[in-house]
DONURO-889310 format. One line per field, with one value per residue (C-alpha): residue in one letter; x, y negated, z negated. Coordinates in nm, 3 decimals. Each point is the difference from the previous one (the first is absolute). Layout:
DONURO-889310
aa (A/...)
u (X/...)
v (Y/...)
w (Z/...)
end
This chain:
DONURO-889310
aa (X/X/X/X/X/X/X/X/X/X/X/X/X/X/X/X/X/X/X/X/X/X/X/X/X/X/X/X/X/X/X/X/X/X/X/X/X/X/X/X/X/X/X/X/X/X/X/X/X/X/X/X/X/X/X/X/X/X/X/X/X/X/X/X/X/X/X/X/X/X/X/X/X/X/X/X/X/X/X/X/X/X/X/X/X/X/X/X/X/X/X/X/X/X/X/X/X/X/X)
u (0.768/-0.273/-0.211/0.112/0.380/-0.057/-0.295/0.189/0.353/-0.244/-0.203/0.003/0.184/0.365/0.074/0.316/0.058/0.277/0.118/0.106/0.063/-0.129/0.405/0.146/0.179/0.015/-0.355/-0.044/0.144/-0.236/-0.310/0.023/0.116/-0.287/-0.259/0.084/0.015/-0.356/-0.127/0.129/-0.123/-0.275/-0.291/0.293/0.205/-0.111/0.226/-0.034/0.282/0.062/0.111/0.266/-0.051/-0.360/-0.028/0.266/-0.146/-0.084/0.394/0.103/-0.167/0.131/0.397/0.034/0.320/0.056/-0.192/-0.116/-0.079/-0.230/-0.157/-0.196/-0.303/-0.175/-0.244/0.097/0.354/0.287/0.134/0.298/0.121/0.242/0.137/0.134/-0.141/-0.155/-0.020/-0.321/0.179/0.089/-0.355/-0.162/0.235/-0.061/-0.407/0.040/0.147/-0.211/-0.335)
v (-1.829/-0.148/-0.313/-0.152/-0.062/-0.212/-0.217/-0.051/-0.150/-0.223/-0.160/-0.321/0.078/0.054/0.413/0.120/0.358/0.245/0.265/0.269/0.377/0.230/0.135/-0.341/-0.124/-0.381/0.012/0.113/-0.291/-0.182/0.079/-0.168/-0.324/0.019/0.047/-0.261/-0.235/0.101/-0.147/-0.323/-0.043/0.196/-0.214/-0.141/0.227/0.418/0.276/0.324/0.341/0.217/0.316/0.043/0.417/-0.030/-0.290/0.091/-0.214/-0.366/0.065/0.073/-0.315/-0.270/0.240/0.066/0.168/0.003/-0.048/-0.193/-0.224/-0.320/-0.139/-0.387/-0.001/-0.333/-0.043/0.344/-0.024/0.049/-0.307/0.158/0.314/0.166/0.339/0.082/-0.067/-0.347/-0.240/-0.129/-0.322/0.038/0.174/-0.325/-0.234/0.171/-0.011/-0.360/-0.067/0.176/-0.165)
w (3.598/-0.154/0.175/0.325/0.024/0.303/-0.136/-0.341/0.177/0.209/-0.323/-0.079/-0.359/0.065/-0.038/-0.185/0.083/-0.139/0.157/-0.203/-0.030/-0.361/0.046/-0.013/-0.295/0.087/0.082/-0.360/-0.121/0.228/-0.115/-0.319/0.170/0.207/-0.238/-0.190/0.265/0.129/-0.368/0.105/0.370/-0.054/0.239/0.217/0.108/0.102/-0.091/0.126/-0.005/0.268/-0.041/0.319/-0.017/0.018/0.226/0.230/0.336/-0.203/-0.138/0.403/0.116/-0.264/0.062/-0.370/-0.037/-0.362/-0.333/-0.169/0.266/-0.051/0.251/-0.027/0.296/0.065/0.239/0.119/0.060/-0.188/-0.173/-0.236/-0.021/-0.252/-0.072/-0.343/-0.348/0.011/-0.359/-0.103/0.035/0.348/0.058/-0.099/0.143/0.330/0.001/-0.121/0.310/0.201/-0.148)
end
């Protein structure tokens, strides 16, 4: 995984991580979303992927069971998490909250 996992769920910029698999249709559908919404938080809000297969002990620690799972940190702990494809709308409605 590239950079520090730890030091970038501890930052002071709120860190928006998906969990996803290269086999996984849903995730797929996911990235789109997500790159999308990355053009409109961009500066407020981090977003990073993680590849469950090759990141097997970061996807052991947070328990992620299925895919595509999003996962909001803050301040380095997890303030919302959601499996299943996510809408931009309720991507940004979520990090509004969580500003």
């Amino acid at each position: 995984m590239k950079g520090n996992f730890k030091e970038l769920v501890n930052a002071e910029i709120p860190l928006l991580v998906d969990f996803y698999a290269v086999w996984c249709g849903p995730c797929k559908a996911q990235a789109p979303i997500i790159k999308e919404l990355a053009k409109e938080v961009e500066g407020k809000v981090r977003i990073i992927k993680i590849d469950i297969d090759k990141n097997q002990a970061v996807a052991q620690r947070y328990n992620i069971k299925g895919v595509p799972t999003l996962a909001l940190f803050k301040g380095g702990a997890i303030v919302w998490r959601q499996s299943g494809v996510q809408s931009k709308t309720q991507l940004l409605q979520v990090i509004n909250q969580n500003m």
